[in-house]
Each structure stands twice: as structure tokens, then as C-alpha cells.
C-alpha positions, 0 to 999 in steps of 0.5 A, a space after each residue: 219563597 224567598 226567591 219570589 219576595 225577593 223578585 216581587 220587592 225588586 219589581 216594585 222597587 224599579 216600579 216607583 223608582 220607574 225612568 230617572 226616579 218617575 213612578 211608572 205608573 205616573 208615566 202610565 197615567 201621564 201618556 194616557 192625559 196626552 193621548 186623552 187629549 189627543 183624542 180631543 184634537 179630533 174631536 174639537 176639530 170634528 164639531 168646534 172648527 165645523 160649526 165655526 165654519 158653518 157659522 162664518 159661512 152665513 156671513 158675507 164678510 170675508 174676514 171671518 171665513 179666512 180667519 177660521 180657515 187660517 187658524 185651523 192648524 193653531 187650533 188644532 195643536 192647542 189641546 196637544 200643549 194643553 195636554 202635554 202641560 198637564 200630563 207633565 204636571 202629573 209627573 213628579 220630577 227632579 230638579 234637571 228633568 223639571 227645567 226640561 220639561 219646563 222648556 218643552 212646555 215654554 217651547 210649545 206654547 211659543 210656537 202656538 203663539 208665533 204660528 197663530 200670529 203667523 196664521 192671523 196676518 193673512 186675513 188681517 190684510 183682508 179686513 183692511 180694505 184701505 191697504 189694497 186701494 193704496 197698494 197693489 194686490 201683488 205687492 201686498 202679498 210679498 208684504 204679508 210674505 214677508 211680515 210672515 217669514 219675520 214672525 218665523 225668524 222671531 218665533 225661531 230665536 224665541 224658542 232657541 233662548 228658552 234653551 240657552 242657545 244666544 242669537 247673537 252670534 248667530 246674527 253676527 255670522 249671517 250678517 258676514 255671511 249676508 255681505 259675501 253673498 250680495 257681492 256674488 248675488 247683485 244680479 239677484 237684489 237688482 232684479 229684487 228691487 226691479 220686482 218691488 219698483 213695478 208693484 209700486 208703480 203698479 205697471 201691471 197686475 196678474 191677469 194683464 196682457 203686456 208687451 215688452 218690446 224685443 222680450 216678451 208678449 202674453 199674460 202675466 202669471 205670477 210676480 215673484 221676488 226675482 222674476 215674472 211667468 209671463 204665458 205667452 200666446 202659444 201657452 208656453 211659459 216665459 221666465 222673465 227676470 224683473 230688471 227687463 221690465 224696469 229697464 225697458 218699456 212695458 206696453 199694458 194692453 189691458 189697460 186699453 180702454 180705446 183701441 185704435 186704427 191707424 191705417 194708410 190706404 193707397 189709391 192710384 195715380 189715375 183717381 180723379 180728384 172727384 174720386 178722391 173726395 168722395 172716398 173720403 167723405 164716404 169713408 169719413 161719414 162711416 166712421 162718424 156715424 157708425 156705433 163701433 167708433 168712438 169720436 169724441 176721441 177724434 178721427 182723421 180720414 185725409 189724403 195725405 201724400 203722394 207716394 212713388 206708386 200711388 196716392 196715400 189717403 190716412 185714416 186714423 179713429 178709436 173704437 168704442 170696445 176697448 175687448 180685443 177680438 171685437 176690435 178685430 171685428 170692427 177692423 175687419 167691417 171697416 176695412 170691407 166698408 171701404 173696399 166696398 166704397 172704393 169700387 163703387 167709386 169706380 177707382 182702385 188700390 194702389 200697389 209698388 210698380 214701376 214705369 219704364 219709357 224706352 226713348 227712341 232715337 
């Protein structure tokens, strides 16, 4: 019997002394409150977030569908630093275990903070509509990448203060760590600060069609920090580094809003001059009467020289579509429409020859 007291008195002891002097059945009670509110999170993001969502979803504002969408993850982890505060309340702890905890608790609460700042930016930028206007959309999201990698660097050195670790020397160390690395990185700002010079200068967008000369052709894909994904025609992918756009002409294509026909037709030495007007009044009447052509922006259908094997009659006009495979279209009708005249005018088209006159002696 004495064995058994004795085992019975050592077992409560260890029970209220439990795990640095915590009562073990604090603790018991302590990790059930958690993981009540554990339970919580589930179902607060089961019915609070779906009926949120539902709601947003009736309005048409795209502000609050983004805002709730963003804050999921936030809202989320609320019930666990709500239940972590106040499993921990519940613990009666001693004055090293107290300061902590008390750090846990500050260092959760930090990051719902900064994570829903985080989180908030993004539908902010959203909701104000002037931004957009005075700023490309491309450029507008390297911002917001970069405002949300401050809040991360701000949020990281608030949580390492609450645990005593001081930045400063931190900051110190990166700053002489930052200059070694731009001596070997210019390549690498220059092609940084190229990207951010064609934001600004809004010389394309994702989505346009654009022609580097001697560099690349297609559609832009995605503008990064150091290079563009340009899609070219065959589908393959071209990494472009971004000083190429700074440093050499960039052709937008989509911003065509009249494509245009610049053609030299050659005709041959034996048109007679009769043949040659009426070519080109015929060519000319096509041109300003027919709806593929837009002649407010002018036209041009004129002989225009005599070349070595033939005489050049230019003709120059826009077409009212500004959609590229109509535009090929319309070329395609035009150059028809005048081969058509030609030979209804009885004359021919021109080709490189060469006569050759044998003297006789």
C-alpha cells in the first residue's frame, strides 16, 4: 500500500508540476481551445467567406470580389492567433516561458497584420481607376510587386525586433553586399531600368504585335524586371532582354490604325502613252471609290520613272481596316483589280531584260 501512495502522490505531483511547472491539465485544456478554434477556421471559411463571396458576386464592382478573394488566406488564419492567444491565457507560466509566449502571440498578430496589408494592395489598385489611366497596366503591376515585397521586408524585420534580433546590421551587411553585387550585375540594372523606361513610355503592352528590327517579331507575352517573352509566329518563345527595346526601334503593329500599300507596278517600254493614262485613271478611280480604301488619308497612283527594263508607274494608298488579315485581303483584290486593267488595256508587265544589237561590219 505504501508503494502505491507513494506512485499515486509522485503522479500528481508530476501532474501539477506537468512541463516547466505547467499544469498538465492546463495544457490538456489549452491544446483543446486551439484546436477548437481550429475547427473554427473551417467552418468560418466554410459559410462567413462563402456567403461573402456570394454577396460580392451580385455586385458588379470589382473591387469587392478581389478584396474578398485576396483576404481569404488572412481570413483564415485569424481564428488561429485568436486561439493561440487565448489557449496560452489559460496556462498559468512563469516569468521566461511568459515573455515567450507573449513574442509568439505578438509575432502572429504581426503577420495577420502585414499579410492582410499585403493581401489589400492588390485590389486597392483595383478601385482606383485614375492610376490605370496615367500609368500602363504592365507598370502598374511591377508597382504592386514591389510595394508587396516592401510590406514582406517591413513585416520580416518587425517580427525579428520582437525577438531581439536588431536590422541594423543586417541593413549594414546587405547595403555592402548590394554594391559588390551591381559592379558584377550592370547588365542586369541596365536591362531593369530599360524594362521601366518602356512601361513608362507605354511602347507596348502584353497582348501587342511588334517588330524589333535584326531582333524579334511576334507578341509580347510578358514583361518582366530583366526581359520580355515575346511569342513569335511559329509559337516558339523568345527571351528578349529589355536594353534591346531601349536601344533599338520598336515597330507596334497594333497600334496600326491604317495599314498601308505602297506598291511599284512596271509596265513595258512599248505601253503607249494613251495606255499608260488610262491604267492609271482606272487604277486611280478603283482605289477612290472602292470602300476597302480610306482616302482622306491620301493616295498617290502616278507614273513614275523609267527604269532600265521597264516604266514604273507608284501607287500608294491606306485601307480603312486597320485587322491584319483583311488587310491581306484587300491586297490581294487590288493587285487582281489591276491586272485585271492592265490587260484590258491590251499592255503587259514589265520584267529585268536585257537587249543586245550585233553591229555589222
Amino acid at each position: 500500500m505504501d508503494r502505491i501512495e507513494q506512485f499515486i502522490s509522485l503522479f500528481v505531483e508530476v501532474w501539477k508540476n506537468g512541463i516547466s511547472g505547467i499544469n498538465i491539465s492546463e495544457i490538456i485544456i489549452a491544446l483543446l481551445i486551439f484546436f477548437a478554434f481550429l475547427l473554427l477556421r473551417g467552418l468560418f471559411a466554410k459559410f462567413i467567406i462563402k456567403r461573402l463571396e456570394k454577396y460580392v458576386s451580385k455586385t458588379t464592382n470589382r473591387f469587392d470580389n478581389s478584396l474578398v478573394e485576396s483576404l481569404k488566406g488572412p481570413t483564415k488564419f485569424f481564428p488561429i492567433v485568436i486561439g493561440f492567444f487565448i489557449a496560452t491565457s489559460y496556462v498559468s507560466l512563469g516569468d521566461s516561458s511568459e515573455n515567450f509566449i507573449d513574442n509568439a502571440n505578438r509575432t502572429l498578430i504581426t503577420i495577420l497584420i502585414f499579410w492582410s496589408i499585403h493581401q489589400i494592395i492588390g485590389p486597392l489598385s483595383v478601385l482606383i481607376k485614375s492610376i490605370e489611366d496615367l500609368l500602363s497596366k504592365d507598370l502598374l503591376n511591377w508597382i504592386i510587386k514591389a510595394i508587396k515585397i516592401l510590406i514582406l521586408i517591413l513585416g520580416a524585420a518587425a517580427v525579428l525586433e520582437l525577438w531581439g534580433i536588431k536590422i541594423g546590421p543586417i541593413i549594414a551587411g546587405l547595403g555592402l553586399f548590394g554594391v559588390a553585387v551591381a559592379l558584377g550585375a550592370q547588365d542586369l540594372f541596365k536591362n531593369l531600368i530599360s524594362g521601366i523606361l518602356v512601361l513608362v513610355e507605354k511602347r507596348f503592352k502584353v497582348g501587342d504585335w511588334i517588330i524589333v528590327e535584326d531582333v524579334i517579331e511576334g507578341i509580347v507575352e510578358s514583361i518582366g524586371f530583366r526581359s520580355t517573352a515575346v511569342r513569335k509566329f511559329d509559337k516558339s518563345v523568345a527571351i528578349i532582354p529589355n536594353f534591346q527595346f531601349a536601344e533599338n526601334a520598336v515597330i507596334n503593329i497594333s497600334k496600326t490604325t491604317n495599314w498601308i500599300i505602297s506598291w511599284v507596278i512596271t509596265l513595258q517600254y512599248n505601253t503607249t502613252v494613251e495606255q499608260l493614262k488610262k491604267i492609271r485613271d482606272e487604277i486611280e478611280k478603283y482605289v477612290t471609290t472602292h470602300k476597302d480604301f480610306k482616302t482622306s488619308l491620301g493616295h498617290a497612283v502616278r507614273v513614275d520613272k523609267f527604269s532600265d527594263s521597264s516604266i514604273d508607274m507608284y501607287i500608294r494608298c491606306f485601307t480603312v481596316t486597320d485587322d491584319w488579315d483583311e488587310w491581306l485581303a484587300v491586297k490581294e483584290r487590288l493587285a487582281i483589280e489591276i491586272k485585271q486593267i492592265v490587260e484590258k488595256n491590251n499592255a503587259s508587265f514589265a520584267f529585268p531584260s536585257q537587249s543586245i544589237y550585233v553591229e555589222k561590219k
